[in-house]
NUPANU-148874 format. One record per residue: z, y, x of N, C-alpha, C in turn. Coordinates in steps of 0.05 Angstrom, whole numbers. Layout:
// NUPANU-148874
{atom {Z Y X} {Z Y X} {Z Y X}}
...
// end
This chain:
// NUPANU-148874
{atom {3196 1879 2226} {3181 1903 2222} {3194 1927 2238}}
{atom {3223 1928 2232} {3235 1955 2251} {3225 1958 2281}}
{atom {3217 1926 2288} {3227 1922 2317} {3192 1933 2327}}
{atom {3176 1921 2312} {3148 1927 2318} {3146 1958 2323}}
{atom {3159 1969 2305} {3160 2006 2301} {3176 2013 2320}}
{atom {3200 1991 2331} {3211 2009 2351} {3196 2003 2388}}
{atom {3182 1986 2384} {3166 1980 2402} {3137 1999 2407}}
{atom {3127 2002 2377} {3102 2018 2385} {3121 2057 2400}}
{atom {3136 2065 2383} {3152 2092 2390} {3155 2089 2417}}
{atom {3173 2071 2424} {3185 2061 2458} {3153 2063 2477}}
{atom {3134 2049 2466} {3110 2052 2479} {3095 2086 2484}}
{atom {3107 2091 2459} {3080 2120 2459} {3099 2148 2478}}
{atom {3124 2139 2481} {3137 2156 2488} {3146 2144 2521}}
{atom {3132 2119 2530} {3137 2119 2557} {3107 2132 2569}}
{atom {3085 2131 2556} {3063 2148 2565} {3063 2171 2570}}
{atom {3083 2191 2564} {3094 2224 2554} {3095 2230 2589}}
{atom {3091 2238 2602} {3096 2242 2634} {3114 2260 2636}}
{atom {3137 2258 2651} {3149 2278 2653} {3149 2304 2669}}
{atom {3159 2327 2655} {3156 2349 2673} {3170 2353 2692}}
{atom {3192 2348 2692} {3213 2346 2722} {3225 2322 2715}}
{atom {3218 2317 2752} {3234 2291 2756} {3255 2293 2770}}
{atom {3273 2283 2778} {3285 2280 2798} {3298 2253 2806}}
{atom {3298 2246 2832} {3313 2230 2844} {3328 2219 2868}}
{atom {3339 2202 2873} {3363 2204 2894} {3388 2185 2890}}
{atom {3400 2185 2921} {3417 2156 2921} {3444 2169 2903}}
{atom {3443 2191 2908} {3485 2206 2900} {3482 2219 2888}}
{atom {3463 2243 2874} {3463 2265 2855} {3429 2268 2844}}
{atom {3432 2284 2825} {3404 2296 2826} {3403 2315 2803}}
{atom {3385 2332 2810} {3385 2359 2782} {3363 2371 2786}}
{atom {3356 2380 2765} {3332 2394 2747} {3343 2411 2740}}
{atom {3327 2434 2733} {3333 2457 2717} {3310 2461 2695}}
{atom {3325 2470 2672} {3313 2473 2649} {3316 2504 2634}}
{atom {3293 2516 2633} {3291 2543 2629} {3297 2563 2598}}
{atom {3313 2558 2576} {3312 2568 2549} {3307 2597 2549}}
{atom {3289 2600 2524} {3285 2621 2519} {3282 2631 2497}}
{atom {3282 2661 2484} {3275 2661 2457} {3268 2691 2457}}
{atom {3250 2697 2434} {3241 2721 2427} {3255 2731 2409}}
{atom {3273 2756 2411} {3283 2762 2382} {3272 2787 2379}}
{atom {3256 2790 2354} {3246 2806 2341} {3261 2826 2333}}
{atom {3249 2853 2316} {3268 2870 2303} {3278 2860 2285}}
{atom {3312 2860 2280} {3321 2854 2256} {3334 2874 2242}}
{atom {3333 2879 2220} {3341 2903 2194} {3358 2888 2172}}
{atom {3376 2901 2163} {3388 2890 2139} {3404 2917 2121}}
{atom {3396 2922 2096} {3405 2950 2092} {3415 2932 2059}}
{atom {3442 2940 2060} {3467 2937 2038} {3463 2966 2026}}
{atom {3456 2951 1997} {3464 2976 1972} {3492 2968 1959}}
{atom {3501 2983 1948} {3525 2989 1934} {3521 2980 1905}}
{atom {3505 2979 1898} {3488 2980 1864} {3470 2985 1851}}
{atom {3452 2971 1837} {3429 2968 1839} {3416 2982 1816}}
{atom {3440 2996 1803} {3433 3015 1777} {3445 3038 1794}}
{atom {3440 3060 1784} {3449 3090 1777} {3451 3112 1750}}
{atom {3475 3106 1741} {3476 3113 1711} {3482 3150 1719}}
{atom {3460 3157 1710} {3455 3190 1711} {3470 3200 1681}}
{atom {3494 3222 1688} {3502 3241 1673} {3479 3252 1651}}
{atom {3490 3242 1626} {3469 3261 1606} {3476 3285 1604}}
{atom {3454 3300 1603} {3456 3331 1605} {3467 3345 1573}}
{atom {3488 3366 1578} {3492 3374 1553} {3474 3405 1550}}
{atom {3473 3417 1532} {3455 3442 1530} {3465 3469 1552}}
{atom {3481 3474 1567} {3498 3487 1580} {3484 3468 1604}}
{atom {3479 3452 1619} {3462 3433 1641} {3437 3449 1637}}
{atom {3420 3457 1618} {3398 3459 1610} {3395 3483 1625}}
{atom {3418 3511 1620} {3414 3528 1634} {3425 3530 1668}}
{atom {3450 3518 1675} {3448 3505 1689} {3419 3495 1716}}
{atom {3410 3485 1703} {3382 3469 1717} {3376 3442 1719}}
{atom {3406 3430 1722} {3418 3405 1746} {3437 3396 1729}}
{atom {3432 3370 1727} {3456 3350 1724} {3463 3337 1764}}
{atom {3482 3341 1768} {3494 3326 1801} {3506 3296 1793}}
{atom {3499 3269 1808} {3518 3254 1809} {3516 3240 1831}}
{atom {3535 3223 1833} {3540 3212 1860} {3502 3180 1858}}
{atom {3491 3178 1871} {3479 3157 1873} {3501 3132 1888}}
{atom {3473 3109 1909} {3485 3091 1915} {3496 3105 1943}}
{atom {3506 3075 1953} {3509 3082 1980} {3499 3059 1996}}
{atom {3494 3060 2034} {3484 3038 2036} {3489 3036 2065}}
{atom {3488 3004 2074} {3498 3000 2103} {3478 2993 2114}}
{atom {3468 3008 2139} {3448 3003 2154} {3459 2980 2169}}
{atom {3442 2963 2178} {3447 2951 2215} {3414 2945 2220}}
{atom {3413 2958 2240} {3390 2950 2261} {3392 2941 2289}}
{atom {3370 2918 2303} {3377 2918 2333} {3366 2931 2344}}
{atom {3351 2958 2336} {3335 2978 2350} {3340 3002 2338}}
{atom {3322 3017 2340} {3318 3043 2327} {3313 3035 2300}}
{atom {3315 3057 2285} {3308 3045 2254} {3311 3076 2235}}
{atom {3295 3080 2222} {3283 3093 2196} {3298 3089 2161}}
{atom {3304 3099 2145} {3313 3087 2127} {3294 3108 2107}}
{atom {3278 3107 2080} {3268 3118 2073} {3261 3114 2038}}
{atom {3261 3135 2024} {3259 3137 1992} {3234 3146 1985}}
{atom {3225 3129 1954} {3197 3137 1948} {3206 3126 1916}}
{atom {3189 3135 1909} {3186 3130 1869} {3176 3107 1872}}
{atom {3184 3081 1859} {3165 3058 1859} {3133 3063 1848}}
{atom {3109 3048 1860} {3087 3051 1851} {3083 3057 1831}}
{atom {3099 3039 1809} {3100 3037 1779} {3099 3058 1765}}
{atom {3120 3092 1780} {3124 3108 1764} {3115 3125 1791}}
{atom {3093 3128 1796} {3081 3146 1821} {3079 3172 1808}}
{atom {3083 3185 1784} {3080 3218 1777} {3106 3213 1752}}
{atom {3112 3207 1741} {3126 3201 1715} {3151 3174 1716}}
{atom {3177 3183 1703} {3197 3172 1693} {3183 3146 1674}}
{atom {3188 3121 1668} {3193 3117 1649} {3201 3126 1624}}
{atom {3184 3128 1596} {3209 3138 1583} {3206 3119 1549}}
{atom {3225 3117 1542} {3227 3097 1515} {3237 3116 1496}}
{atom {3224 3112 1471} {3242 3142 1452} {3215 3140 1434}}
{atom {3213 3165 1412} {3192 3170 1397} {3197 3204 1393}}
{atom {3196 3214 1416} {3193 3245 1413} {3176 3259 1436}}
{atom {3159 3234 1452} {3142 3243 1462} {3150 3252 1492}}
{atom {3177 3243 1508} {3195 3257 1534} {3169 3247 1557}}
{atom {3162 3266 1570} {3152 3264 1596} {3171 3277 1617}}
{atom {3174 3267 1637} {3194 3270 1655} {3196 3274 1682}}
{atom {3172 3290 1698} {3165 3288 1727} {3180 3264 1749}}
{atom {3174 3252 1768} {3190 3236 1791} {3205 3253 1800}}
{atom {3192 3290 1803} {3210 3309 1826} {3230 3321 1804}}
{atom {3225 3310 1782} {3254 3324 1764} {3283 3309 1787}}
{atom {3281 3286 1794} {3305 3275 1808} {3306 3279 1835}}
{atom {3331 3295 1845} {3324 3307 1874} {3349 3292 1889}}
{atom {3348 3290 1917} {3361 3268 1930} {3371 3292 1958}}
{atom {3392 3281 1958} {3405 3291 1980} {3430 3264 1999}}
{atom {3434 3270 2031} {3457 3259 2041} {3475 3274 2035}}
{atom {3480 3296 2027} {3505 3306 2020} {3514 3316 1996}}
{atom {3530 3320 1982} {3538 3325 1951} {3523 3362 1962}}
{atom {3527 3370 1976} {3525 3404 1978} {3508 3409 1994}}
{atom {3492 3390 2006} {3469 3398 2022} {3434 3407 2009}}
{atom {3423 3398 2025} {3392 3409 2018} {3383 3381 1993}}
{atom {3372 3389 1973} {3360 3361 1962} {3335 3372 1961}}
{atom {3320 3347 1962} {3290 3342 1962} {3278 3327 1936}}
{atom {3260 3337 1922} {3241 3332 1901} {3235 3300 1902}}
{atom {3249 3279 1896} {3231 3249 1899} {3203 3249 1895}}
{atom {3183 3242 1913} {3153 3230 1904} {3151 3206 1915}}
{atom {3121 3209 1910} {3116 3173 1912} {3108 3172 1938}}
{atom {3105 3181 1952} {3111 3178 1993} {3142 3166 2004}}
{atom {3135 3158 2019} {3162 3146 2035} {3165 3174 2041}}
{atom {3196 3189 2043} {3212 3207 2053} {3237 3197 2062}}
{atom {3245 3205 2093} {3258 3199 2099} {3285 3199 2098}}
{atom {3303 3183 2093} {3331 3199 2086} {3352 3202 2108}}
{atom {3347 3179 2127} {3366 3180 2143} {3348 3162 2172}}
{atom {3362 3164 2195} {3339 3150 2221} {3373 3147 2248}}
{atom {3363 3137 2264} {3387 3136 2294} {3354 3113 2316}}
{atom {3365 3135 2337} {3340 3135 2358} {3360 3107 2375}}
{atom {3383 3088 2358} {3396 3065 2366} {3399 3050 2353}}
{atom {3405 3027 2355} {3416 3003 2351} {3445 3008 2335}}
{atom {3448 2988 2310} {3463 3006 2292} {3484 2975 2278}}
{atom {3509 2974 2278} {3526 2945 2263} {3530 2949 2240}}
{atom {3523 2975 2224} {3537 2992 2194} {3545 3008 2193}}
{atom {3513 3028 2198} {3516 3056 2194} {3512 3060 2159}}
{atom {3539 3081 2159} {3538 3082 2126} {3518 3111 2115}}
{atom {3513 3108 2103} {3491 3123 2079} {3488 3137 2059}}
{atom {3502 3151 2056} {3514 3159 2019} {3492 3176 2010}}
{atom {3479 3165 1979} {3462 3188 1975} {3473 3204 1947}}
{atom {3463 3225 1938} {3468 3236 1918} {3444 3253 1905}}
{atom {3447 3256 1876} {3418 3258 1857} {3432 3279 1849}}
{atom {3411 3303 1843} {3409 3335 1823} {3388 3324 1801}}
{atom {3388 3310 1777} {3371 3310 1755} {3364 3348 1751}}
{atom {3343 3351 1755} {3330 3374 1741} {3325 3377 1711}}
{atom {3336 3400 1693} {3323 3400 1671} {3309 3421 1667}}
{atom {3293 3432 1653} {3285 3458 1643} {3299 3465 1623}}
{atom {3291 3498 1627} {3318 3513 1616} {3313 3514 1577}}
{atom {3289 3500 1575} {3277 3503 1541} {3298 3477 1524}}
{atom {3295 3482 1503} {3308 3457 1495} {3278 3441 1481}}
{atom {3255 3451 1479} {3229 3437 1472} {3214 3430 1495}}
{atom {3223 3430 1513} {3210 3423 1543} {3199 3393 1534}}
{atom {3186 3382 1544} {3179 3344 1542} {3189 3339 1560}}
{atom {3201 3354 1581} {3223 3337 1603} {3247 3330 1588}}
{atom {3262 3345 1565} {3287 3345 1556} {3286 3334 1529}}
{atom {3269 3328 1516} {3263 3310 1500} {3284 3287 1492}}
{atom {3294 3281 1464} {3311 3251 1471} {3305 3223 1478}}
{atom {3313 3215 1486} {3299 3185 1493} {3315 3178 1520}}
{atom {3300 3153 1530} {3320 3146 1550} {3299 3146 1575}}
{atom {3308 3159 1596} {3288 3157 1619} {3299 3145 1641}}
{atom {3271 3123 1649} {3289 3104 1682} {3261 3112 1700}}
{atom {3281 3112 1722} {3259 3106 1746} {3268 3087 1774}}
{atom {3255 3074 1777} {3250 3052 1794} {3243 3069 1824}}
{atom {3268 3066 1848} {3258 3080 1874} {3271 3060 1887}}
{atom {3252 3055 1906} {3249 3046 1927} {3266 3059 1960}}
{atom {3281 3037 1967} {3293 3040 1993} {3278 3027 2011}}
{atom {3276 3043 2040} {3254 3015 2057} {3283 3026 2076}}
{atom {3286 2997 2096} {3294 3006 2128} {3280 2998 2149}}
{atom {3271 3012 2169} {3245 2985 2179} {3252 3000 2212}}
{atom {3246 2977 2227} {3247 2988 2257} {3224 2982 2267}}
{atom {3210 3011 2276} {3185 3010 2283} {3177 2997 2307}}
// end
């Protein structure tokens, strides 16, 4: 039985015509052409996949802002590349929130910045961009950092007790 199977293979594969031949009494050579397409490749390293936010004490309240450090993250791209933050769909206007005192919690209560002392920006549910390089990148690093907003009431439904999460989204993408 092997031999029948290696007979019909040996058959179907002497029909196959070849693309280059060559021949000759002393040498002979062909050339064979490899190729490959490499696409954009992205790979963006987080640091940690939680962010445990400072609870605010009543003195925060007036304040405005709880500050803490967020993640951090390692770009590499083989092109140009974009890196960008949005509220997951899930929580497109609103925090999560678990409790029984009724806490509503805006997305732009949590504001994002590259720098502990720079400009921060209101999170929404749009991609915003946080960071970009018009190059090709082996581990460009990323550090972000969060201003929790509170209002200055202590009956606000933002400041409410309970526990509030929100789900945000990192993209890196090379256009």
């Amino acid at each position: 039985m092997l031999s029948a199977s290696g007979t019909i293979v040996g058959s179907a594969i002497g029909v196959i015509p070849a693309a280059a031949q060559c021949s000759g009494s002393d040498s002979c050579s062909t050339t064979n052409t490899a190729s490959v397409t490499v696409g954009a490749l992205v790979d963006l390293g987080m640091s940690s996949e939680t962010t445990t936010l400072t609870a605010p004490t009543g003195a925060d309240f007036a304040t405005g802002y709880v500050a803490d450090v967020g993640p951090t993250f390692v770009v590499k791209a083989n092109q140009d590349w974009t890196m960008s933050i949005k509220a997951a769909a899930s929580n497109a206007t609103n925090w999560t929130y678990t409790g029984t005192k009724g806490g509503v919690k805006p997305i732009g209560d949590l504001n994002w910045s590259v720098a502990s002392n720079g400009t921060f920006a209101a999170l929404t549910g749009s991609n915003a961009t946080v960071a970009s390089s018009a190059s090709s990148s082996n581990g460009t690093d990323v550090s972000l950092f969060f201003q929790t907003s509170y209002g200055s009431s202590f009956a606000a439904a933002n400041n409410r007790p309970g526990v509030y999460s929100l789900p945000i989204v990192f993209t890196l993408s090379a256009p």
